[in-house]
C-alpha positions in Angstrom: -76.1 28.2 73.9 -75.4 28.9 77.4 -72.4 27.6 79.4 -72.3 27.5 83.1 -71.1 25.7 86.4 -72.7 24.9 89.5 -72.8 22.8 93.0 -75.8 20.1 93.4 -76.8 19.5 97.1 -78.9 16.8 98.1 -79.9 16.7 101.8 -80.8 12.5 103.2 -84.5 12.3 102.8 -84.1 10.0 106.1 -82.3 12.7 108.3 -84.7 15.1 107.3 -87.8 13.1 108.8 -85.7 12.8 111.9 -85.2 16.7 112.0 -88.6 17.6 111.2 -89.8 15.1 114.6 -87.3 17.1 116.6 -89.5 20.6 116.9 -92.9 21.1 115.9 -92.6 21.8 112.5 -96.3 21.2 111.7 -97.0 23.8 113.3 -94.2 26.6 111.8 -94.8 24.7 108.1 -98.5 25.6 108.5 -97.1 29.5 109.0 -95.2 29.5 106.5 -97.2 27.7 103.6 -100.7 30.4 104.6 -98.2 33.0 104.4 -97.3 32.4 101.0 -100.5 31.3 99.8 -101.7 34.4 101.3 -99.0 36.6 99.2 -99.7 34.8 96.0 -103.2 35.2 95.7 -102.5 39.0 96.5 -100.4 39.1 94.0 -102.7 37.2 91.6 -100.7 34.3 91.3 -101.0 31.0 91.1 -100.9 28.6 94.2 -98.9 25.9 92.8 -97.0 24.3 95.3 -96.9 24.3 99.1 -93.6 25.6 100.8 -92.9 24.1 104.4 -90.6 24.3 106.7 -88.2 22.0 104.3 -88.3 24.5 101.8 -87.4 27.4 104.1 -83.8 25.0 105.0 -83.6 24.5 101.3 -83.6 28.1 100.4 -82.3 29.0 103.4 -79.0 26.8 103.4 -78.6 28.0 99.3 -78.6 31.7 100.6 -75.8 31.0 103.3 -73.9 29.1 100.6 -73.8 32.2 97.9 -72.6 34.1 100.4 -69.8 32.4 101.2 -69.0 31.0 97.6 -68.8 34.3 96.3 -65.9 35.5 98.8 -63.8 31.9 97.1 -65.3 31.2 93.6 -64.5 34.2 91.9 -68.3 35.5 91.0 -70.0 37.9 93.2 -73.7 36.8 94.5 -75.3 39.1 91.7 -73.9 36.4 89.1 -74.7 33.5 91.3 -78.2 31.8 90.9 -80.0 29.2 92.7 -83.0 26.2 92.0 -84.7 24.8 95.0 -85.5 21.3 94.2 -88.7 20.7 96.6 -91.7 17.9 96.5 -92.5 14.8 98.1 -89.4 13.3 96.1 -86.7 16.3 96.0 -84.8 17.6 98.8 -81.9 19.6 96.5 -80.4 22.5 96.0 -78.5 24.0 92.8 -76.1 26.7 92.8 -75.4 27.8 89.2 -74.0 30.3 87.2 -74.4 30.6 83.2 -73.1 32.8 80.6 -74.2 33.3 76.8 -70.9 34.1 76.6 -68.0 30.7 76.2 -65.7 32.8 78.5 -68.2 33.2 80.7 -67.6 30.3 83.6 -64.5 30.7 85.7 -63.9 27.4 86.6 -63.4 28.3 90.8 -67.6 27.4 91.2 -66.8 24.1 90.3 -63.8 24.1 92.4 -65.1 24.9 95.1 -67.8 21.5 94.8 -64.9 19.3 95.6 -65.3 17.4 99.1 -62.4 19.1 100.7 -63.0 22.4 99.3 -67.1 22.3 99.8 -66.9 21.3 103.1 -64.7 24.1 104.2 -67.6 25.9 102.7 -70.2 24.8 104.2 -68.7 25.1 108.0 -67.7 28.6 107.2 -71.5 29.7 105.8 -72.8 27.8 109.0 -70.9 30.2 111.5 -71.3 33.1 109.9 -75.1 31.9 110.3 -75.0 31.7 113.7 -74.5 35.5 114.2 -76.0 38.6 112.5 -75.4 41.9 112.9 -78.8 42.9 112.9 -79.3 40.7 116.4 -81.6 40.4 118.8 -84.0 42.0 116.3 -83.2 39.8 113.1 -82.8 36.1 115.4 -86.5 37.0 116.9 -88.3 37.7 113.7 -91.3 35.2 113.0 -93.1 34.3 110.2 -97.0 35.3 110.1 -99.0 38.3 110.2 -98.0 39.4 106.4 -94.3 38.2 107.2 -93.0 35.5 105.0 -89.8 35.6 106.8 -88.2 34.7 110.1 -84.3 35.4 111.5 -83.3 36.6 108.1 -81.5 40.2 106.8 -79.4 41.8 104.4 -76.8 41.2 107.2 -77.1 37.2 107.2 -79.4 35.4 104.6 -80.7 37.7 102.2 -79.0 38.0 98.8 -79.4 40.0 95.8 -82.8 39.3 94.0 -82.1 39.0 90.8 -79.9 35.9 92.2 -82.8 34.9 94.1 -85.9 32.5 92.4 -87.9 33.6 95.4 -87.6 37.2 96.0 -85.6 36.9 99.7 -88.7 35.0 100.7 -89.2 32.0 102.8 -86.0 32.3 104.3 -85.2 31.5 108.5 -81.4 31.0 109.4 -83.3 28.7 112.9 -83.7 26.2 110.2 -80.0 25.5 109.2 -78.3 26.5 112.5 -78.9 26.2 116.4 -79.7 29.4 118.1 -81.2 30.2 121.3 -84.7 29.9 120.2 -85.8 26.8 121.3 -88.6 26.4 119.4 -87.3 25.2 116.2 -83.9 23.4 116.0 -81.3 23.8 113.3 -80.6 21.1 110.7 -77.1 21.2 111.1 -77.1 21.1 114.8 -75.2 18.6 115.4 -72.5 19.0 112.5 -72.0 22.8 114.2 -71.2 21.4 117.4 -69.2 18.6 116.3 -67.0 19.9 113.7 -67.2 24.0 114.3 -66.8 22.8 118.7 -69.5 25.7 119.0 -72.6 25.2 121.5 -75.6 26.8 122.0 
């Protein structure tokens, strides 16, 4: 038996069409799904699913949020887990943590999922995306050429891997926040400007 807490996420299907006509994300999709394909079959994996640009939010946005949950919840980000839920019908994210143990959930994960509390949350994790240490260098990394990456380090995105389900791959902070690269716009534009009064 395993006992556990966690925070579902489930970005609009509808405002995610609208953000994907806002840049060409055909084009940076394309990078990042040959990248991976390309790393799988190196590895001699399978080839199972494609990962776009939506994934790379998705994962990206659920690295942000460990982050900053594990400086409020109580757990550190080697005992928090993540699930992307990606396809033609999910758009999700799961932030988890389990125990064997019946002591083993501390109650502030759940917590911290309440409106008032997750929102706080999720401003917070956006503006410490905004800035990384590791700038210029880590804001003009691009996927391709053996990279499955872009504008993601140990400084800003990446978490432990054991916490990770993709091994700190497929990850791009442009995706969730606005930055001065114009060529792919952050999902939460708009929300940054508005609520966190920060433009860029």
């Amino acid at each position: 038996r395993t006992n556990g807490e966690g925070v579902f996420l489930e970005l609009n299907k509808g405002e995610i069409k609208e953000w994907l006509g806002r840049f060409d994300s055909d084009k940076i999709s394309k990078v990042y799904d040959t990248e991976y394909r390309i790393f799988t079959e190196k590895k001699g994996w399978e080839y199972k699913n494609s990962r776009n640009v939506v994934y790379v939010l998705l994962h990206t946005l659920a690295h942000i949020l460990i982050r900053e949950l594990a400086l409020s919840c109580g757990y550190s980000t080697t005992e928090l887990k993540e699930r992307i839920y990606f396809s033609k019908d999910m758009c999700g994210i799961l932030i988890y943590t389990g125990s064997g143990d019946s002591e083993g959930t501390l109650g502030g994960l759940e917590e911290m999922g309440k409106s008032d509390n997750f929102k706080s949350i999720l401003l917070e994790a956006l503006k410490n995306a905004l800035v990384c240490s590791g700038d210029p260098s880590c804001l003009t990394t691009y996927p391709g050429n053996g990279e499955l990456n872009g504008a993601a380090c140990h400084a800003c995105s990446m978490i432990p891997e054991t916490a990770c389900e993709n091994g700190n791959r497929l990850l791009d902070r442009r995706t969730v926040v606005p930055t001065e690269v114009k060529s792919i716009k952050g999902y939460f534009e708009e929300l940054v400007t508005n609520l966190c009064g920060i433009t860029i």
